[in-house]
N, C-alpha and C positions, 0 to 999 in steps of 0.2 A: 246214927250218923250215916250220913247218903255218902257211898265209894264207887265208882263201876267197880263192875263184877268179878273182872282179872286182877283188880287193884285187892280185894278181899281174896279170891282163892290166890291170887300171891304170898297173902300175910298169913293165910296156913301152910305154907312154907315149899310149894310149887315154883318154878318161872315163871315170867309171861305167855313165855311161848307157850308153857306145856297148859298154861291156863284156858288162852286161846281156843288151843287144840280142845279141849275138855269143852268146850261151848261148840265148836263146830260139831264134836261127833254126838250132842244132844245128850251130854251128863251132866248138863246142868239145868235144875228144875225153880222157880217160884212159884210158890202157890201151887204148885201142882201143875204148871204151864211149862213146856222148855224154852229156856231162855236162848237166841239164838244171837243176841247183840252182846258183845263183852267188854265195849264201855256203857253199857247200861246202869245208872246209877239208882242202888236200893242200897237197905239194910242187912247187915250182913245176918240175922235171925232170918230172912226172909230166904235164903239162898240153900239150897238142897244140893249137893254132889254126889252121884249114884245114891241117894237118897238118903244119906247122911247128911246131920246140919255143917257147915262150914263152920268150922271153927278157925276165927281169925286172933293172933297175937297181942299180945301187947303191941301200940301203939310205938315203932321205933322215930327218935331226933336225932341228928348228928350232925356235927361241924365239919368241913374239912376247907384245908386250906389247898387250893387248887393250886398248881402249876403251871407258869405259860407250857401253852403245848396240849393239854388236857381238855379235851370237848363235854360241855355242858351238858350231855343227853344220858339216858339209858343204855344206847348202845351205837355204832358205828363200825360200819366197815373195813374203815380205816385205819383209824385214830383211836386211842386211848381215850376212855371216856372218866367220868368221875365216880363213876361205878366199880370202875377197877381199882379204885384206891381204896376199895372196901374189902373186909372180908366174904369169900364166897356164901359162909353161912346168911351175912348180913345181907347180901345182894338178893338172896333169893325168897327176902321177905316181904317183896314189892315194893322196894326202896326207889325214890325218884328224888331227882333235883327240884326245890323250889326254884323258878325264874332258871335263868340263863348267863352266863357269863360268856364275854368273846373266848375262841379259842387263845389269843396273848393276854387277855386280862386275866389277872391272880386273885388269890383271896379267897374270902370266905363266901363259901356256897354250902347253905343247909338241905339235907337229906332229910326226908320221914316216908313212912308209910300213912300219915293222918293226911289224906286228900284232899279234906275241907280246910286244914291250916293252911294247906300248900296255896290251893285259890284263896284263900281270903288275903294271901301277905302278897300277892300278883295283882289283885283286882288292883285298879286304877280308883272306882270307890272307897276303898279301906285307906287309901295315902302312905301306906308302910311306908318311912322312910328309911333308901338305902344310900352310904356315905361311903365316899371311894378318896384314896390318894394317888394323883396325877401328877405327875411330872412333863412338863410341856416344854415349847421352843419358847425362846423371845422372854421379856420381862412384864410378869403380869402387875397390874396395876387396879388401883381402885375406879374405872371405868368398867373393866372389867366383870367389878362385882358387882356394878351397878348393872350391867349388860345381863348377867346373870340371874340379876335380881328383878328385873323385867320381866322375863322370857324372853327366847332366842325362836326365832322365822327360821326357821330350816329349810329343803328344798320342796317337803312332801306336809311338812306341820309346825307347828309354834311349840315349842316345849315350854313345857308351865316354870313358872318362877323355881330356882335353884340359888340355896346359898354356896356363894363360894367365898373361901377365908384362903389367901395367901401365906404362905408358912415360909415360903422362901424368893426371893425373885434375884434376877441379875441378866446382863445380857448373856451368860453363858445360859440361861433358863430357869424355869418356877419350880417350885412345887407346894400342891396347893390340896386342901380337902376339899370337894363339893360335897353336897346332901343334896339330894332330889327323891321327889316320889312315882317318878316312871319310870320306864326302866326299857324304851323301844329298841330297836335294831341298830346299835354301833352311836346310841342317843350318846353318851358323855363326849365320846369321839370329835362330834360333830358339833357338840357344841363347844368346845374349845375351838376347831377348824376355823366355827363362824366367826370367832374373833381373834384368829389370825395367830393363833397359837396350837399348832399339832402336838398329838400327844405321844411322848416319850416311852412311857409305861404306864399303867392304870393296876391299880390293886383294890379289892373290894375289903373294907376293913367291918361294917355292920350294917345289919339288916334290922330294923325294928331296933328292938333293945337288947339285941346279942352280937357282941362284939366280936371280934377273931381273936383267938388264944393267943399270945403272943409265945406261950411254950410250944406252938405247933410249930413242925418244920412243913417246909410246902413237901405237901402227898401226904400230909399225914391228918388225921382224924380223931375225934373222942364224940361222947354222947353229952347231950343238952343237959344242962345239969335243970333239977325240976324249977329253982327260980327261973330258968330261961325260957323253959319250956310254958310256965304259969305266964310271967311277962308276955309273948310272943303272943299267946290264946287273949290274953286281957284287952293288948292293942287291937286285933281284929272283932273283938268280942262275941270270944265263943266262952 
């Protein structure tokens, strides 16, 4: 299976950084070649570290159920990432977020080390579908979901057909599931905006066919049990 290279000497139990580092001072070899690019994407039998083969881990899954507040990345400056809701051992097995959640959107954001799961459930070709609960202003109605069910004109693109199912409405406000299969920059957002209904809060409840634990408290984590983990490979088909 094709990883870059930092994403492999990660899973033998390094950082990124220190991986990095390891490709700039030329200790890392293929084929007998030093590799100087460390998202270069090979096979981890192919990869030599001061001339030892790399030995990469089992393949880590995990859930966690994000917190408003908590940024979607690796790592930041700033801000508390989803990486810090993990244990140190586990972080440093080159664990990354599939996709991205806003920083106030909640919910379920899956972790692995399997690089090629991560892309295949992000590609816009595979259609993963991901299903969120919104909570919005004003009284949603079956225009609505007919609006939804169209596709919505945005200011920069069209977002493709989304089912939306109303679960509550009133004029104090909705609350409502949508399912779609993109997943662009602040897209759920905006597509409620377009029809005149902002959002309240957004929670991510499934990705593919793994749902969020409902035992989880927000910050907290467990591992893909292997029906999740066989499901999740079968839909992108690996």
């Amino acid at each position: 299976m094709l990883q870059r290279v930092d994403k492999w000497l990660g899973m033998s139990g390094m950082s990124r950084s220190e991986a990095r580092r390891c490709v700039a001072a030329g200790r890392v070899t293929r084929g007998g070649e030093v590799v100087r690019d460390a998202g270069l994407r090979v096979e981890a039998e192919e990869l030599r570290l001061d001339g030892a083969p790399v030995r990469a881990e089992e393949q880590l899954y995990v859930m966690v159920n994000k917190p408003a507040g908590v940024v979607t990345a690796t790592e930041d400056s700033r801000l508390p990432t989803v990486m810090d809701l993990l244990p140190k051992a586990m972080r440093r097995k080159g664990m990354g977020p599939v996709g991205r959640l806003d920083r106030d959107v909640t919910g379920l954001v899956l972790m692995t080390t399997d690089g090629e799961l991560a892309h295949r459930l992000i590609s816009p070709k595979r259609k993963a579908e991901k299903a969120y609960i919104a909570a919005c202003e004003g009284t949603l109605d079956e225009g609505d979901v007919r609006a939804f069910a169209q596709g919505l004109a945005l200011s920069d693109f069209t977002a493709k057909p989304a089912r939306l199912e109303i679960l509550a409405s009133g004029r104090e406000g909705s609350t409502a599931r949508v399912t779609l299969t993109e997943g662009k920059f602040h897209q759920v957002k905006r597509m409620f905006a377009a029809v005149g209904h902002p959002l309240r809060s957004l929670s991510r409840e499934r990705i593919g066919c793994v749902r969020l634990d409902p035992a989880l408290e927000a910050g907290q984590y467990r591992a893909l049990k292997a029906d999740e983990i066989a499901g999740l490979k079968a839909q992108v088909g690996l």
